[in-house]
C-alpha positions in Angstrom: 0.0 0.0 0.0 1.3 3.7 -0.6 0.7 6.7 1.0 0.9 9.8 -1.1 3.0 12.5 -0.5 -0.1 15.4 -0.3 -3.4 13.9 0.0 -2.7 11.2 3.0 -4.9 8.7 1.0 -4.3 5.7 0.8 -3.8 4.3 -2.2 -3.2 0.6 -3.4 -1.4 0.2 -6.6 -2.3 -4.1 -7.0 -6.1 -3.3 -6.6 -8.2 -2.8 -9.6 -10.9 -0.7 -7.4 -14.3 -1.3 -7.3 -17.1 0.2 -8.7 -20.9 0.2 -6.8 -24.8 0.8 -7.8 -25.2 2.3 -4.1 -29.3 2.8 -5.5 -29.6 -0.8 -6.2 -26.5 -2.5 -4.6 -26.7 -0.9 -1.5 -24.5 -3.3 0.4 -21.9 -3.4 -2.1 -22.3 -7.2 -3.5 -21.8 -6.4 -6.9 -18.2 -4.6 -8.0 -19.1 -3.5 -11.5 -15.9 -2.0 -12.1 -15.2 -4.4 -15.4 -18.7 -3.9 -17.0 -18.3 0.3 -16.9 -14.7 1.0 -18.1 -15.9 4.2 -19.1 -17.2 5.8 -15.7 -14.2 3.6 -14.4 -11.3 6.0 -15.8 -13.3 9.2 -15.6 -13.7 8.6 -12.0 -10.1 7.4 -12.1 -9.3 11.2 -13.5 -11.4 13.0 -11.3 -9.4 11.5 -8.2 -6.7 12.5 -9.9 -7.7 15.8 -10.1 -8.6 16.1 -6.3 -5.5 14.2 -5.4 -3.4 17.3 -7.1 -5.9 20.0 -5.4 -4.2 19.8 -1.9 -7.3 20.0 -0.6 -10.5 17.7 0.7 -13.4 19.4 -1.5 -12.8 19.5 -5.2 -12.8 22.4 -7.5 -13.9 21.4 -10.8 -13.8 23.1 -13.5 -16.2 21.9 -16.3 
């Protein structure tokens, strides 16, 4: 597991993540992370984005 330098999260590299319907999956059964590639790397981005923010809340510019 790494630490990053910044942020403090935790972050580990061997994981693939996981992905949830919280609507309909409430208590995370199904890790949908394969079947949405897509929303898998823009989320991906966006915690990039925050990571590199120094900061908690994100400022997004859209």
């Amino acid at each position: 597991m790494q630490i990053g330098k910044k942020h403090g999260y935790k972050t580990d590299v061997n994981k693939k993540g996981q992905l949830f319907d919280m609507q309909d999956d409430s208590g995370q059964r199904f890790n949908l992370i394969e079947k949405h590639p897509e929303k898998t790397r823009q989320l991906r981005q966006l915690l990039e984005q925050i990571k590199t923010q120094d900061g908690s809340a994100p400022h997004l510019n859209k």
